[in-house]
C-alpha positions in Angstrom: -137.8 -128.2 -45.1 -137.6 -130.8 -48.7 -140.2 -128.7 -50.1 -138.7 -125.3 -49.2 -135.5 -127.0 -50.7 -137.7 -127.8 -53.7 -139.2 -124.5 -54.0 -135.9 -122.7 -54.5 -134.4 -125.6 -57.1 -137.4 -125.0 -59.3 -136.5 -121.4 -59.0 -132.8 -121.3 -59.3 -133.9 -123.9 -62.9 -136.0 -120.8 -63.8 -133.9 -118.3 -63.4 -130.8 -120.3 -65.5 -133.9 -121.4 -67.6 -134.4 -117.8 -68.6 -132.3 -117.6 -71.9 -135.3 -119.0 -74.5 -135.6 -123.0 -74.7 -138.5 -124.8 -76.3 -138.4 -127.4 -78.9 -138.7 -126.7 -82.7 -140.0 -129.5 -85.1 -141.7 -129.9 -88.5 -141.0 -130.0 -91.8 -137.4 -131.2 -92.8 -135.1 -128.3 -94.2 -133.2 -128.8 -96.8 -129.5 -130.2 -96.7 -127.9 -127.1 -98.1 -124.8 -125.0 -97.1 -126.3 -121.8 -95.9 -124.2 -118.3 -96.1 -127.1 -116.1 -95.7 -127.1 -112.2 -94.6 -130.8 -112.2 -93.8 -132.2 -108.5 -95.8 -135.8 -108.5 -94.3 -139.1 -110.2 -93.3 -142.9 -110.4 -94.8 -145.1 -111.1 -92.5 -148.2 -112.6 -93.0 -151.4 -114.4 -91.2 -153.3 -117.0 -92.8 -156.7 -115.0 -93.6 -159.3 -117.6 -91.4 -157.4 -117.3 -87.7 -159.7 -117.1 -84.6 -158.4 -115.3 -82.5 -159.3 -115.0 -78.3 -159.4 -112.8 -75.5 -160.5 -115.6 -73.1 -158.7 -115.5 -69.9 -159.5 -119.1 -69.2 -156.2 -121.5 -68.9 -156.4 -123.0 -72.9 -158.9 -120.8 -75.0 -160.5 -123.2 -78.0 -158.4 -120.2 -80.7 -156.0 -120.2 -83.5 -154.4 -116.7 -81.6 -153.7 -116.2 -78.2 -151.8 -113.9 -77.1 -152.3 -112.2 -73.8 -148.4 -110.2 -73.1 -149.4 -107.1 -74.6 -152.3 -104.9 -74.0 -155.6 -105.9 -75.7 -155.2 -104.8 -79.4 -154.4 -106.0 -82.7 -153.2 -109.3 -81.8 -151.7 -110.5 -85.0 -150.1 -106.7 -85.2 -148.4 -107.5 -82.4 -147.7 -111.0 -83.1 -146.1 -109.5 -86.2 -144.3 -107.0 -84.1 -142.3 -109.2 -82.6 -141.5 -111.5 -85.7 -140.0 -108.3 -87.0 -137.9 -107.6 -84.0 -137.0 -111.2 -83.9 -135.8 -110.9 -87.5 -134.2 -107.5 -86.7 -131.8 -109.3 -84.4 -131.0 -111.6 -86.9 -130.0 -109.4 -89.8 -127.5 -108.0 -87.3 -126.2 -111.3 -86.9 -125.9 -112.0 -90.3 -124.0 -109.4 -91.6 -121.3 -111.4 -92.8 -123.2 -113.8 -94.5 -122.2 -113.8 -98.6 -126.0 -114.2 -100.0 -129.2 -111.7 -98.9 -131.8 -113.5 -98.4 -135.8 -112.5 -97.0 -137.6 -114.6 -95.2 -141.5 -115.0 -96.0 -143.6 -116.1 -92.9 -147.1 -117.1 -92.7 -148.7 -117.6 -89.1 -150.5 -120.7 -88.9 -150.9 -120.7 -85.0 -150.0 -118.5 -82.4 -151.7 -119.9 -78.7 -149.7 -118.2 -75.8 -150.8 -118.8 -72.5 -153.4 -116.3 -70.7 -153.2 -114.0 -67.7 -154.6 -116.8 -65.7 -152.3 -119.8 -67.0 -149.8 -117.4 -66.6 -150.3 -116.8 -62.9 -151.5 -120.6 -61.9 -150.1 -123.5 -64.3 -148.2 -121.9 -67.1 -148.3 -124.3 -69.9 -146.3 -123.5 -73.5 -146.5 -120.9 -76.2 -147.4 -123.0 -79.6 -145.8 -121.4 -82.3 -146.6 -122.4 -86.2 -145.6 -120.8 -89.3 -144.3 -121.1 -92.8 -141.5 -120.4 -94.2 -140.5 -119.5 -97.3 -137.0 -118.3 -97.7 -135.7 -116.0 -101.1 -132.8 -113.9 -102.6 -133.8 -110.5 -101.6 -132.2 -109.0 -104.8 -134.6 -111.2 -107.5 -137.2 -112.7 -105.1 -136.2 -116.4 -106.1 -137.3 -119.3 -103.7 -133.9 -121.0 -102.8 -135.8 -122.9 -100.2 -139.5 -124.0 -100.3 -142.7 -123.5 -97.6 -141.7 -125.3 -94.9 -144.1 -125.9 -92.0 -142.0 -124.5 -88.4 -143.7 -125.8 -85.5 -142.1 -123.8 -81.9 -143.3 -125.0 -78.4 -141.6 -122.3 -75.7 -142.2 -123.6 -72.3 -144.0 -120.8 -69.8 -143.4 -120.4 -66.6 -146.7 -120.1 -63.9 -147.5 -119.5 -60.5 -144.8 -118.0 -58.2 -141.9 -118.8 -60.3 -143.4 -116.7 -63.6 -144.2 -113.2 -60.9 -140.5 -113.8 -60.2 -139.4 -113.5 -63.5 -141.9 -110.7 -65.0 -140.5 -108.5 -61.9 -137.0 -109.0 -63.0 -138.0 -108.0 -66.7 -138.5 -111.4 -68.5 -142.2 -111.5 -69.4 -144.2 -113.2 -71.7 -143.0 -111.0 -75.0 -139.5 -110.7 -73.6 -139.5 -114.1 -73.9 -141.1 -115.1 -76.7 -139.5 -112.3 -78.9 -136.3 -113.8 -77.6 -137.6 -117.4 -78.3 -138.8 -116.7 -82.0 -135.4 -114.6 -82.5 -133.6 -118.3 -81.8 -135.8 -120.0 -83.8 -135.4 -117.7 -87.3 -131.7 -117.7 -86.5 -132.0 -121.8 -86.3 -133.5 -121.7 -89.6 -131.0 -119.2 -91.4 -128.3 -121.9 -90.1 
């Protein structure tokens, strides 16, 4: 009977523990005031990324990425920056200064099919950022190094969730959408 009690407490924590949570660290930002109405993103990958389509539970890769089908994973990595940033520009239409964001991926390991359905694990997310007026292409804030860890969800608790619509790129695209909008603040 505890662990049936248990059971459903980790669930109910998953399901409120759908919106996207995860830590972000690395470099410091700048202590600026920021009024920015973000105008786009360039997305790049660092040219020398491995990249894996292991299905073991932590592939030895710079890229892992298993929530879409196989393909061009840093296309799709770059997919959902842009959708990320997308939702961003919306909310930031009433900042004063237009600003793009540059963003080289460092790392992108996801979990696999098979972490995904046994242990889970976290979604290790690094880039840089560079951020510039997006009329004259000036840097008003330097490379800084943005190091994301989103937690993911395994086992019973994660089939739960990608039946109700949050998968993997739900919410990761959700996840990196809070992060660019932490950075813009």
């Amino acid at each position: 009977m505890f662990q049936r009690f248990l059971s459903v407490l980790a669930l109910l924590g998953a399901f409120a523990a759908c919106a996207p949570a995860g830590t972000v660290q690395g470099d410091p930002r700048q202590d600026i005031a920021r009024d920015y109405r973000l105008a786009g993103v360039n997305f790049s990958a660092l040219a020398d990324l491995t990249i894996s389509e292991e299905n073991s539970i932590y592939p030895q890769a710079d890229i892992v990425w298993h929530g879409d089908a196989p393909g061009d994973r840093i296309a799709q990595i770059a997919a959902m920056f842009q959708e990320a940033a997308a939702r961003n520009i919306v909310a930031t239409r009433a900042g004063d200064r237009p600003v793009a964001l540059d963003i080289t991926l460092v790392r992108f390991h996801g979990v696999t099919r098979r972490a995904e359905f046994s242990t889970g694990g976290v979604h290790h997310i690094v880039f840089d950022l560079t951020v510039r007026d997006a009329d004259i292409g000036t840097v008003i804030e330097p490379k800084r190094r943005v190091v994301a860890n989103l937690e993911a969800w395994g086992g019973n608790i994660n089939a739960q969730l990608d039946a109700q619509g949050a998968t993997q790129k739900v919410r990761v695209t959700d996840f990196l959408t809070s992060v660019l909008a932490d950075q813009l603040r």
